[in-house]
N, CA, C and O of each residue as an XYZ file, in Angstrom:
804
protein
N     -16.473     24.813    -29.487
C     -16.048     23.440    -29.186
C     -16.163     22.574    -30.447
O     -17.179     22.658    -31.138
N     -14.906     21.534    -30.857
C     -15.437     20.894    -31.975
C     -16.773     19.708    -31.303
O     -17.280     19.428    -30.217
N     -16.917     19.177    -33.185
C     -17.465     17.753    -32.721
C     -17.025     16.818    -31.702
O     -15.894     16.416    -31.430
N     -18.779     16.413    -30.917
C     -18.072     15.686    -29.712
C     -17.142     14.548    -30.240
O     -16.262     14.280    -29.423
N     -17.097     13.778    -31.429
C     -16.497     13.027    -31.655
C     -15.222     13.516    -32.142
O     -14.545     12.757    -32.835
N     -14.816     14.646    -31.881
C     -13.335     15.164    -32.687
C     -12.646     15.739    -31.112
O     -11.443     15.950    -30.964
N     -13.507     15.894    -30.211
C     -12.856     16.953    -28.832
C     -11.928     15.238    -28.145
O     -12.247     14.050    -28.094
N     -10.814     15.987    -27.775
C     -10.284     14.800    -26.993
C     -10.420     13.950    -25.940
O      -9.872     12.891    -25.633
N     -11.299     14.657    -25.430
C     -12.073     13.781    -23.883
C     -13.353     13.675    -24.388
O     -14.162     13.855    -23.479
N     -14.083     13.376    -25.860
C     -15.011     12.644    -25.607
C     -15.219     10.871    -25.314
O     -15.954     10.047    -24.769
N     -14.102     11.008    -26.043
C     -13.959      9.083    -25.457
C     -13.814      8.977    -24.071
O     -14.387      8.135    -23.379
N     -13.059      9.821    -23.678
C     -13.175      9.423    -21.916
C     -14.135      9.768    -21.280
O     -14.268      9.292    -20.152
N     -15.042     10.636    -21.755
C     -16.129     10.903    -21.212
C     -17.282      9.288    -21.375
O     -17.903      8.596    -20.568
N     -17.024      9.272    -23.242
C     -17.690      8.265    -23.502
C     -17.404      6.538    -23.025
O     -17.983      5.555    -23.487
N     -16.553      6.563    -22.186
C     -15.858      5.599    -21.736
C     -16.221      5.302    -20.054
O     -16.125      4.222    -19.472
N     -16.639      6.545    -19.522
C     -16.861      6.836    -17.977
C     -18.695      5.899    -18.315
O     -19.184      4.795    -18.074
N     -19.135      7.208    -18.991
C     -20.436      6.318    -19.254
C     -21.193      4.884    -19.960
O     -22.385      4.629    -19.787
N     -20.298      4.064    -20.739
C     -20.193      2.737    -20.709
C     -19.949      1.722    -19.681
O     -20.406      0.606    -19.434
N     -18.799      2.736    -19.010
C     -18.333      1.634    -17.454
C     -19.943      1.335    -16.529
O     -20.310      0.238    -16.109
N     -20.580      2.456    -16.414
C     -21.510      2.614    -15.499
C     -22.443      2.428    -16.030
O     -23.147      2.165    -15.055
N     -23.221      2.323    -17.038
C     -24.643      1.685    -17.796
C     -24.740      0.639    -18.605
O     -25.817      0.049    -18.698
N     -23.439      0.171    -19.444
C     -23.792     -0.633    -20.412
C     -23.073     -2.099    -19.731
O     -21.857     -2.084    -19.541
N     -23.733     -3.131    -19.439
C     -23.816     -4.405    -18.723
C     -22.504     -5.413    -19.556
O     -21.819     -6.306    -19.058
N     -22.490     -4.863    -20.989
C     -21.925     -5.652    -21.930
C     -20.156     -5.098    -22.034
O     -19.306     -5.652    -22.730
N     -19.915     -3.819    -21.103
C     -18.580     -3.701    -21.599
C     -18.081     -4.707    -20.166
O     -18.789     -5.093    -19.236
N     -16.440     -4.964    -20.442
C     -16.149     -5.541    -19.566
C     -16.486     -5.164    -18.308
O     -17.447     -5.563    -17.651
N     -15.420     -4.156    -17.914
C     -15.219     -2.780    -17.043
C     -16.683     -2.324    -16.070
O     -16.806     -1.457    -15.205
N     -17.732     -3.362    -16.663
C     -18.981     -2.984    -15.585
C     -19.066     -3.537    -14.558
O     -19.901     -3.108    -13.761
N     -18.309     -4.592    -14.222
C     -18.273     -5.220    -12.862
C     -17.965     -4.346    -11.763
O     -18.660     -4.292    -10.749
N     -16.982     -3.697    -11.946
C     -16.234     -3.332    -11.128
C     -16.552     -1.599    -11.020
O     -15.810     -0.966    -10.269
N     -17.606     -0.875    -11.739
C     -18.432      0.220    -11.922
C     -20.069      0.342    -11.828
O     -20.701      0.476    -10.781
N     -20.452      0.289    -12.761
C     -22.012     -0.058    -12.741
C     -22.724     -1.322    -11.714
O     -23.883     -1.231    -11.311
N     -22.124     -2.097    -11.494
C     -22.454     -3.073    -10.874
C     -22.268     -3.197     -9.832
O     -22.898     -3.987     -9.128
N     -21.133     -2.278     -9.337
C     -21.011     -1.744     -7.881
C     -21.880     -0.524     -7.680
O     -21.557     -0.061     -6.586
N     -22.764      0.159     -8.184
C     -23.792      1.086     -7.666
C     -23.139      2.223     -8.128
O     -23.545      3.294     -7.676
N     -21.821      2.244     -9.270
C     -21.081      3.608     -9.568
C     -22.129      4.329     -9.997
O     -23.178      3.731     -9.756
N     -22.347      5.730    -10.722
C     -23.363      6.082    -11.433
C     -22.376      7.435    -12.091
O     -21.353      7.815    -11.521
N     -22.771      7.904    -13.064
C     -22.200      9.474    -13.742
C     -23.365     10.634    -13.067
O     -24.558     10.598    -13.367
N     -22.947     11.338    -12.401
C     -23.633     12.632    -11.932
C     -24.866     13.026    -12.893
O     -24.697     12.846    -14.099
N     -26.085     13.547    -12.449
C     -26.824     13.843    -13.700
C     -26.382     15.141    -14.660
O     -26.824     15.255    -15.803
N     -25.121     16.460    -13.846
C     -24.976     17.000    -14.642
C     -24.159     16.679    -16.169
O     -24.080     17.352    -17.197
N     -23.643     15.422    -15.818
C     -22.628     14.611    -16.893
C     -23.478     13.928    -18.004
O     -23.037     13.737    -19.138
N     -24.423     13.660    -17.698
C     -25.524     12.423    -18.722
C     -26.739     13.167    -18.900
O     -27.743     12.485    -19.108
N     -26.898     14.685    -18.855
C     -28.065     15.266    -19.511
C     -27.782     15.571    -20.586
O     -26.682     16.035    -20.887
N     -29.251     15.257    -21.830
C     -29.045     14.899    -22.883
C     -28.999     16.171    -24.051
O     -29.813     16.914    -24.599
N     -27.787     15.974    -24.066
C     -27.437     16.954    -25.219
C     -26.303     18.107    -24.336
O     -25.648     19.000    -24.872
N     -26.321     17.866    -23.325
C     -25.360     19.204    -22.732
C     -24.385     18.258    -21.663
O     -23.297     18.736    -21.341
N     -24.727     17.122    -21.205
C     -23.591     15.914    -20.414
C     -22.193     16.619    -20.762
O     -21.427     17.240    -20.025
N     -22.128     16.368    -21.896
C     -20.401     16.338    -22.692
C     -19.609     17.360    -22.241
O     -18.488     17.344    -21.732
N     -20.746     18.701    -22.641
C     -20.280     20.303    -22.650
C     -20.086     19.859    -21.382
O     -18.881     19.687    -21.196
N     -20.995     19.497    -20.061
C     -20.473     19.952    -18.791
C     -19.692     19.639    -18.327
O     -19.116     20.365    -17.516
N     -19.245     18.297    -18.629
C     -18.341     17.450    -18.082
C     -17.120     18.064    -18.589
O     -16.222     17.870    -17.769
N     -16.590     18.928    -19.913
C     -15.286     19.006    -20.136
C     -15.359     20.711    -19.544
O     -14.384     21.454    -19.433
N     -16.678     21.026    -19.244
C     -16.423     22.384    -18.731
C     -16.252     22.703    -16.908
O     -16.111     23.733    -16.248
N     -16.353     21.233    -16.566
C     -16.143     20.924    -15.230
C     -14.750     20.298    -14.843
O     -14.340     20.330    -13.682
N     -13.847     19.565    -16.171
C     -12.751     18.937    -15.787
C     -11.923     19.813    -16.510
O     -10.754     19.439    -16.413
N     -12.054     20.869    -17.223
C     -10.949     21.358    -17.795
C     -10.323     20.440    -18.830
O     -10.825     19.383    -19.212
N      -8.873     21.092    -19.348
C      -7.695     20.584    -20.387
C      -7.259     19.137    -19.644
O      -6.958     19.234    -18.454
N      -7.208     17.870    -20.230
C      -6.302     16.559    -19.885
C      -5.129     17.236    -19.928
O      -4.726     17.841    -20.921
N      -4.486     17.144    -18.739
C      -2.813     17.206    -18.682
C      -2.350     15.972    -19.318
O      -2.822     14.874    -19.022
N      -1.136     16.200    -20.468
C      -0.629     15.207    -21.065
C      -0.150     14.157    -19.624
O       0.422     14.412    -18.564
N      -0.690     12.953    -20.206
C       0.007     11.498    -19.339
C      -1.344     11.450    -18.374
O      -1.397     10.337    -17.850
N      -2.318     12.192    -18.019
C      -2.985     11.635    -17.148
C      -4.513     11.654    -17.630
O      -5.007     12.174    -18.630
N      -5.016     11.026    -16.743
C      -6.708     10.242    -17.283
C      -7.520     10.530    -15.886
O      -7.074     11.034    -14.855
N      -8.964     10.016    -16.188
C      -9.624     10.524    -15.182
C     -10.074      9.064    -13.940
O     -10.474      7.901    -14.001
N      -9.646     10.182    -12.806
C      -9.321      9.510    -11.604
C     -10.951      9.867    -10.749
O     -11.573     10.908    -10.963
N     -11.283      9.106    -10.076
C     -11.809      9.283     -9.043
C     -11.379      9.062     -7.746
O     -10.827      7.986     -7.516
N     -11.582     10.207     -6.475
C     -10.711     10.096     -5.246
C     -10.956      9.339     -4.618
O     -10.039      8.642     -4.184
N     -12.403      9.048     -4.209
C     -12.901      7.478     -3.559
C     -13.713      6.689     -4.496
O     -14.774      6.749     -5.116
N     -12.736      5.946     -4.306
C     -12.830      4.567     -5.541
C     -14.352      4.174     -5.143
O     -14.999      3.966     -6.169
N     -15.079      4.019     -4.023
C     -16.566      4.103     -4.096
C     -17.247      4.642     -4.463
O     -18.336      4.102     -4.657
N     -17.071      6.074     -4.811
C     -17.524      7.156     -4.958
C     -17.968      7.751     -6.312
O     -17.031      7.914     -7.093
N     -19.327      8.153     -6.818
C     -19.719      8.565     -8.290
C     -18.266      9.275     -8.417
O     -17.282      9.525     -7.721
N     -19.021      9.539    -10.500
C     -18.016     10.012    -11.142
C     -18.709     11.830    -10.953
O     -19.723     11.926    -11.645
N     -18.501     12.668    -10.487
C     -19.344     13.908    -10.214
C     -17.613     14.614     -9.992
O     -16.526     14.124     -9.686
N     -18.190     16.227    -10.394
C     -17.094     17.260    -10.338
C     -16.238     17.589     -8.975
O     -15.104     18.066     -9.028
N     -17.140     17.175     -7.344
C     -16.652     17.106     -6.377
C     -15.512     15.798     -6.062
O     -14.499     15.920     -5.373
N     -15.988     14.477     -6.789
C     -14.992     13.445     -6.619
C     -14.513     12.868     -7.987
O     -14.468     11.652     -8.175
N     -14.123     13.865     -9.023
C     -13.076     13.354     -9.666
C     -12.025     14.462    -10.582
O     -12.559     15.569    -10.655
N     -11.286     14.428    -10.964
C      -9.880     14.932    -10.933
C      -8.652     14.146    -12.130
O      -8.420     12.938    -12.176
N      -8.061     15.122    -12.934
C      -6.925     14.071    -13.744
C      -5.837     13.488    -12.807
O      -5.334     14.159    -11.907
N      -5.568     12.457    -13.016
C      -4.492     11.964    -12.247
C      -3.205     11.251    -13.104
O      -3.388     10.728    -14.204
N      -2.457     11.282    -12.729
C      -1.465     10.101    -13.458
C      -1.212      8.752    -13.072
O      -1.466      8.436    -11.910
N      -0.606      7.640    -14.112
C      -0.650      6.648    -14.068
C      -0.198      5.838    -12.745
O      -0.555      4.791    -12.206
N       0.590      6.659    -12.533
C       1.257      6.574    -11.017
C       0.434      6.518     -9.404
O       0.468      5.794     -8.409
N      -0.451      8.026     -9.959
C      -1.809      8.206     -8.485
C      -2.221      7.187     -8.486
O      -2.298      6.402     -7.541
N      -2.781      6.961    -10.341
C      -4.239      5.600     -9.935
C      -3.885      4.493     -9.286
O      -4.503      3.996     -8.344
N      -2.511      3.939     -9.961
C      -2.524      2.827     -9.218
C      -2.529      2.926     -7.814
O      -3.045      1.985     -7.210
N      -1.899      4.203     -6.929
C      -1.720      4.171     -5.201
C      -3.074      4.109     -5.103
O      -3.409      3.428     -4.133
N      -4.318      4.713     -5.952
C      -5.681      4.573     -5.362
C      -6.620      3.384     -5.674
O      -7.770      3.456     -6.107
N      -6.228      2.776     -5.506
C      -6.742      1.240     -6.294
C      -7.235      0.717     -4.968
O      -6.433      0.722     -4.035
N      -8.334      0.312     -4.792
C      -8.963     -0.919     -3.710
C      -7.907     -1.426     -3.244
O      -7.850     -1.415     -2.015
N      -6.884     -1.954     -3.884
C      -6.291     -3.016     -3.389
C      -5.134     -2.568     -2.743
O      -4.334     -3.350     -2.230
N      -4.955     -0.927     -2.738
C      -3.625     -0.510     -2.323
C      -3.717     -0.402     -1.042
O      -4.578      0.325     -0.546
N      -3.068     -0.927     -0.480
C      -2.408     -0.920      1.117
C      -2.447     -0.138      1.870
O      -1.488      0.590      1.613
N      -3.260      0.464      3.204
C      -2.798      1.513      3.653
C      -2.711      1.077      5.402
O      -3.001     -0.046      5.815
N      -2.352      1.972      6.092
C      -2.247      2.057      7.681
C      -2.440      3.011      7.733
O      -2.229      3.842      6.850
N      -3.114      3.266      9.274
C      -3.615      4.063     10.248
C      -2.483      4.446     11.471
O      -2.051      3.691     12.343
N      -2.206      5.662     11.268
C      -0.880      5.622     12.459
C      -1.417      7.322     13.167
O      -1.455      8.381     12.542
N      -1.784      7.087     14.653
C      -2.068      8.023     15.275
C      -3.581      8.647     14.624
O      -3.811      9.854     14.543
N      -4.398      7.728     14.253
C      -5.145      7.997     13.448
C      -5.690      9.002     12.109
O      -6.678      9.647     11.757
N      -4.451      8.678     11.698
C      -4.563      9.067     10.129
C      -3.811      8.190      9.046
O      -2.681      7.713      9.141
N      -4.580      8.105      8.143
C      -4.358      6.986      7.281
C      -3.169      7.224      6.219
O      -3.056      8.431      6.004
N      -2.270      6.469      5.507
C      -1.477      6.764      4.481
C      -1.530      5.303      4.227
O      -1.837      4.240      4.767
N      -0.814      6.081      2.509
C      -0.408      5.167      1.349
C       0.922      4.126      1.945
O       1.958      4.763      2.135
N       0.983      3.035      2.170
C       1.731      2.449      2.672
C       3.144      2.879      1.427
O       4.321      3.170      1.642
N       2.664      2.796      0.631
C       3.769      2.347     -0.674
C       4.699      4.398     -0.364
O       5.846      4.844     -0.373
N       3.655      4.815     -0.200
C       3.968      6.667     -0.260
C       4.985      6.513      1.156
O       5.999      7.192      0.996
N       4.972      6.034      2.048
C       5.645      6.037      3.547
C       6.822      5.338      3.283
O       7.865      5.967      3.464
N       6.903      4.138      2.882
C       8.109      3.429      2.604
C       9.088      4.075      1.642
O      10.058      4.460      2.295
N       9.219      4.337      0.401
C       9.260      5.389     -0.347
C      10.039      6.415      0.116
O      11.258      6.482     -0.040
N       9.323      7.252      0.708
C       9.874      8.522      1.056
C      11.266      8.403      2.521
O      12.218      9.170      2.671
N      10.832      6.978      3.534
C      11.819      6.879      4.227
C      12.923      5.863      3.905
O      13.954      5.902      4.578
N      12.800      5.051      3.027
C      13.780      4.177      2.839
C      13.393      2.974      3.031
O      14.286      2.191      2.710
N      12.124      2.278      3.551
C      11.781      0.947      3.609
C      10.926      0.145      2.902
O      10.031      0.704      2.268
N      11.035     -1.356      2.870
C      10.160     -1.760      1.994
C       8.275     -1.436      2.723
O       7.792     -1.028      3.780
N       7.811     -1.882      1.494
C       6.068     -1.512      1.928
C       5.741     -2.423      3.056
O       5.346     -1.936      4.116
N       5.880     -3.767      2.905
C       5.893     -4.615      3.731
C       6.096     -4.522      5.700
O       5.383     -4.743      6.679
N       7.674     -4.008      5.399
C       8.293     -3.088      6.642
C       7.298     -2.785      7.539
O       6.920     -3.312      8.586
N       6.722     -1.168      6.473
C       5.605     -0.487      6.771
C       4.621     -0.919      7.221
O       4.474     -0.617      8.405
N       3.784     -1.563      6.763
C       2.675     -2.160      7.081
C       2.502     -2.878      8.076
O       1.446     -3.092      8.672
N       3.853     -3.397      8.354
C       3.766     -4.648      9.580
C       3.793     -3.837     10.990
O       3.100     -3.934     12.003
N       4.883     -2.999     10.632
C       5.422     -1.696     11.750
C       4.499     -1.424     11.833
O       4.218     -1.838     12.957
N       3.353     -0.806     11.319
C       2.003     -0.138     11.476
C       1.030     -0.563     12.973
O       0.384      0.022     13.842
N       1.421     -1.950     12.597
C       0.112     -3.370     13.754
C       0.664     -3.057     14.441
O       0.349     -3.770     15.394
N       2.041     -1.829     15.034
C       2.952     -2.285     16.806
C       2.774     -0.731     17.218
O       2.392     -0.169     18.245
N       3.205     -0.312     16.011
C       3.474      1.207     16.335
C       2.461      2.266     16.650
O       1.391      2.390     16.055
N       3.074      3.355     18.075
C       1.871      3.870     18.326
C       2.319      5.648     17.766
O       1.835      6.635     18.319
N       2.879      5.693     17.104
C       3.690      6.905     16.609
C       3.641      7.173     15.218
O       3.594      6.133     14.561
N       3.635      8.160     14.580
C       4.750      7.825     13.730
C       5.923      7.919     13.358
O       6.374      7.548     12.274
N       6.651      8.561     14.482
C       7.856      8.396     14.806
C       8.470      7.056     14.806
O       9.450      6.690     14.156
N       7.707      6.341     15.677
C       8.258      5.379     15.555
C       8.115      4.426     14.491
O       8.957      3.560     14.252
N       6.869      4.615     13.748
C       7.265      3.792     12.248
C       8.483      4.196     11.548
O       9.168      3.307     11.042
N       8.748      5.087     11.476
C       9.771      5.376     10.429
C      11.264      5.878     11.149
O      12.090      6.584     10.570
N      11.365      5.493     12.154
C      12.443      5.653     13.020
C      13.612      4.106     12.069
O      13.438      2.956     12.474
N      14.329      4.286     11.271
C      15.342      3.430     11.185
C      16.200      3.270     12.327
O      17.169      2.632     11.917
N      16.317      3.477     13.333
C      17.304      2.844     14.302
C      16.312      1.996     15.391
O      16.617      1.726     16.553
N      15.301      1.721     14.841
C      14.665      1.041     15.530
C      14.352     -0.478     14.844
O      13.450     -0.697     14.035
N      15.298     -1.449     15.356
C      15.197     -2.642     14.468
C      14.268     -3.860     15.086
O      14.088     -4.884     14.427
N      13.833     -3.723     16.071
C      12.791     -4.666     16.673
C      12.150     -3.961     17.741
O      12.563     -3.170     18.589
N      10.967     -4.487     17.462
C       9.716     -3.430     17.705
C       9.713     -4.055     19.208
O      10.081     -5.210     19.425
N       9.213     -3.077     20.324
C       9.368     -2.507     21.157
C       8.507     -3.932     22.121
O       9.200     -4.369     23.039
N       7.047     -4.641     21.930
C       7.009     -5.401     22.182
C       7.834     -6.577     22.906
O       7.388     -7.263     23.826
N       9.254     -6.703     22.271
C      10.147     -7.557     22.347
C      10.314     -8.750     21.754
O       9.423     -9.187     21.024
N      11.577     -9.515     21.995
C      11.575    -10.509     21.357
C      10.715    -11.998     21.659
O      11.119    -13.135     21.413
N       9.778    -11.708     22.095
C       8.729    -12.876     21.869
C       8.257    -12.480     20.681
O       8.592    -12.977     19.606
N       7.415    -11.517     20.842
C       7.115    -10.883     18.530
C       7.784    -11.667     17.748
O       7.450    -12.599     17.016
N       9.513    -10.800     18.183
C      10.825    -10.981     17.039
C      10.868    -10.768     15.985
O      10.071    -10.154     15.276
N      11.690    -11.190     15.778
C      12.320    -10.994     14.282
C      12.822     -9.797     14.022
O      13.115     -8.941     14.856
N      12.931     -9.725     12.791
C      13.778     -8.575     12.147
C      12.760     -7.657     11.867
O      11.761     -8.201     11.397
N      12.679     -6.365     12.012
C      11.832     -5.288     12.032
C      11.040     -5.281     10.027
O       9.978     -4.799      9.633
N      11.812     -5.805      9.475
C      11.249     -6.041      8.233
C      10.820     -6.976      7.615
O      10.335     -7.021      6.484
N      11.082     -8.139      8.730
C      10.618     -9.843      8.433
C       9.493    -10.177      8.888
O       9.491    -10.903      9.882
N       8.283     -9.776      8.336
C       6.922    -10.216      8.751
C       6.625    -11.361      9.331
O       5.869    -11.404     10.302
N       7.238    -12.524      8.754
C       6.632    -13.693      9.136
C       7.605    -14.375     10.455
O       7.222    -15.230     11.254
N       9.083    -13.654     10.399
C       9.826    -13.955     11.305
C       9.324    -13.112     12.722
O       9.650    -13.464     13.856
N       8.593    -12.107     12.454
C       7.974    -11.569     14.226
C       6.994    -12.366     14.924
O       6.376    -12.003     15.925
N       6.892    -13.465     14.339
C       5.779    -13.959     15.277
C       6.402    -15.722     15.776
O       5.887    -16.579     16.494
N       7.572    -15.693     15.081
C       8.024    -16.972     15.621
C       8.751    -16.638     17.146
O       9.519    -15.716     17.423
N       8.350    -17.469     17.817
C       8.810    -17.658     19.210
C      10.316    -18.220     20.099
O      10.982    -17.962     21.102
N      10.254    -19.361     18.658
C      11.570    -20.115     19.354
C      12.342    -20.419     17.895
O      11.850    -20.265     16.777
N      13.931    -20.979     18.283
C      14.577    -20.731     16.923
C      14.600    -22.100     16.524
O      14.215    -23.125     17.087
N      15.322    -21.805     15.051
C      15.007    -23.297     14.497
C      15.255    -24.564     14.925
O      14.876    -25.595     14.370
N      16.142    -24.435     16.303
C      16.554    -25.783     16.716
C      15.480    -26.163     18.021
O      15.632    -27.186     18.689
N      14.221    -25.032     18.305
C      13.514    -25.060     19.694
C      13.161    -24.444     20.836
O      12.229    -24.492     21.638
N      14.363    -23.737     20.657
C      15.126    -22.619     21.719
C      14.320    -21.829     21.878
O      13.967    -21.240     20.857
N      13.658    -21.440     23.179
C      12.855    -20.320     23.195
C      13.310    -19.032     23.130
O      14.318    -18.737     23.772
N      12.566    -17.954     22.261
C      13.586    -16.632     22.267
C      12.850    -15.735     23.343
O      11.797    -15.111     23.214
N      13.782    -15.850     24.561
C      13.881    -15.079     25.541
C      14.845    -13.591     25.572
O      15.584    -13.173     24.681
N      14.583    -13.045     26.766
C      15.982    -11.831     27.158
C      17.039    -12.605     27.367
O      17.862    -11.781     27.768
N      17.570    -13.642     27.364
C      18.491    -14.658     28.640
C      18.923    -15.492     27.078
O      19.895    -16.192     26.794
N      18.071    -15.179     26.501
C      18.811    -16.234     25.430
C      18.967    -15.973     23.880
O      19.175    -16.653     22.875
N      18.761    -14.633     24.198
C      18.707    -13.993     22.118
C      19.577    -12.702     22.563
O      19.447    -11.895     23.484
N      20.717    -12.881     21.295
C      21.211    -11.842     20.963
C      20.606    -11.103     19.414
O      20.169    -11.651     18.403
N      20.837     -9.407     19.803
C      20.097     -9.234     18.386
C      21.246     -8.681     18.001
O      22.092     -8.106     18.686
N      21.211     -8.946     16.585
C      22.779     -8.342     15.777
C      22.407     -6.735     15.514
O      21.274     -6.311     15.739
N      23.352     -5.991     15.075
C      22.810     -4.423     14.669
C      22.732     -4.362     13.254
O      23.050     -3.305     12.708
N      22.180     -5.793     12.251
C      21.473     -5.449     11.543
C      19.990     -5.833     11.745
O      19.199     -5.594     10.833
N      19.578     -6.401     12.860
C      18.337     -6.337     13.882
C      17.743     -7.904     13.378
O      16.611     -8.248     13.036
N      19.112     -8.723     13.502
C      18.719     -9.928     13.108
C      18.762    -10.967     14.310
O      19.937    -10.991     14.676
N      17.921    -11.936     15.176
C      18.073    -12.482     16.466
C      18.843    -14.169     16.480
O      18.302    -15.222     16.142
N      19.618    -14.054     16.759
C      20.317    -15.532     17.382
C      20.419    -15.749     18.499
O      20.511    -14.997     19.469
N      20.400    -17.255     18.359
C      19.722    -18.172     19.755
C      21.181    -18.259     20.513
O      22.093    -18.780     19.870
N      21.435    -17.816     21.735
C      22.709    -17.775     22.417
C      22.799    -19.722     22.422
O      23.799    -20.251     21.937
N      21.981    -20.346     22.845
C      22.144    -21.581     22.865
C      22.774    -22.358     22.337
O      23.669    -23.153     22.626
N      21.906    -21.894     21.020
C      22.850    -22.410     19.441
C      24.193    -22.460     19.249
O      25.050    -23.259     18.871
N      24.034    -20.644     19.876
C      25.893    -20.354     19.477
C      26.885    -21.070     20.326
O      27.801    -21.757     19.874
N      26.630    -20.855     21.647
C      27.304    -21.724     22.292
C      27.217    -23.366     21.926
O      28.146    -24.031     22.386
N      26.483    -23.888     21.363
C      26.712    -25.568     20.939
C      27.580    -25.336     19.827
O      28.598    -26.029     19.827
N      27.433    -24.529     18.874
C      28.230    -24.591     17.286
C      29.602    -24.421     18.111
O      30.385    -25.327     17.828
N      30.280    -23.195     19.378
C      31.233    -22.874     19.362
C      31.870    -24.216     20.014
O      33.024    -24.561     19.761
N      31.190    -24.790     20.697
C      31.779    -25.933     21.438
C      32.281    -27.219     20.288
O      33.230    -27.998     20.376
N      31.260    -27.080     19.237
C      32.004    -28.061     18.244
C      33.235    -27.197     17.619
O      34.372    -27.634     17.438
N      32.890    -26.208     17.398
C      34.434    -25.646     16.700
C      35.585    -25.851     17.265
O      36.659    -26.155     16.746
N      35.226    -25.612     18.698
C      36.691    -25.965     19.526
C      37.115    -26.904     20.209
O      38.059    -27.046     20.987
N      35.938    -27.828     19.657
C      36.545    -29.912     19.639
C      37.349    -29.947     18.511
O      38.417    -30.558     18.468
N      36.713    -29.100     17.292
C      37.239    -29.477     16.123
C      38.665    -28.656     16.002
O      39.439    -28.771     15.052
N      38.801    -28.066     16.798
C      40.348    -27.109     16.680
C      41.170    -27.762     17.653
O      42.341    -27.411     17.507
N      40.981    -28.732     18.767
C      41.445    -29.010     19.841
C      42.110    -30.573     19.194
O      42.958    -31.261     19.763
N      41.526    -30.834     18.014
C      42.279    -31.983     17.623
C      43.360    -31.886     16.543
O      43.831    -32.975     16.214
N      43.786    -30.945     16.004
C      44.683    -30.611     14.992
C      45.671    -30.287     15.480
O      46.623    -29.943     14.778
């Protein structure tokens, strides 16, 4: 093995163990300071290095070292090279749902069927399938139109009545087949002006 300072994962090695002991790099908030720690076979002194690159193997070009639960020490059972791409889906902050009780990457579901993440996620709070999350011919969720809205309009499923008041009932919403809802009410007042306004020409 060369010098640890010449082998290519000693900086990342030496980089894992700054996150988690030294108070002064940035990167400790969100490691050391959350209770992270480096395994003791990684930080015994004088052989850490050897084990750690004899536990992670060759860096595949493009990727860096990942841990699978972002809570979770840096140890040979929970961590792994990943690419720039994994880490970010594994980030605290990445999005997921529970459908039939098992969890996914919201961003990985949308993706693979054609919808935005958003979609997903919202579909998630109704759906008891996952059929039916990812069913595209399903444009308003099953609930009905008291929810509403458009199967991809988050903030439009929870409005009740349309912009002029109108409550959205069975009796009084048509849904278009791009799964968008209008107030029959409405339409009938607009059509009645159109055909004052055609009845005088």
């Amino acid at each position: 093995m060369p010098f640890k300072n010449q082998h290519n994962l000693y900086g990342v090695w030496k980089g894992m163990i700054a996150r988690c002991y030294r108070p002064n790099v940035k990167a400790y908030k969100d490691y050391g300071a959350r209770g992270i720690i480096v395994c003791e076979r990684w930080r015994v002194k004088g052989q850490g290095f050897k084990n750690f690159c004899q536990d992670m193997g060759e860096r595949p070009l493009g990727h860096s070292l990942e841990r699978n639960d972002n809570n979770g020490n840096y140890e040979p059972s929970n961590c792994r090279w990943a690419t720039q791409k994994e880490q970010m889906r594994n980030q605290r902050c990445t999005r997921r749902i529970t459908v039939e009780g098992v969890e996914y990457v919201a961003v990985d579901i949308a993706e693979k069927y054609g919808f935005k993440t958003d979609t997903i996620v919202t579909r998630a709070e109704f759906c008891k399938t996952f059929d039916e999350l990812v069913d595209k011919s399903r444009r308003v969720f099953t609930e009905g139109l008291k929810l509403g809205g458009k199967a991809s309009g988050a903030k439009k499923q929870m409005l009740t009545h349309c912009k002029n008041g109108h409550e959205y009932t069975n009796e009084n919403t048509r849904v278009t087949k791009e799964g968008w809802r209008r107030c029959k009410i409405c339409h009938a007042i607009n059509q009645s002006k159109i055909n004052k306004r055609n009845a005088y020409r």
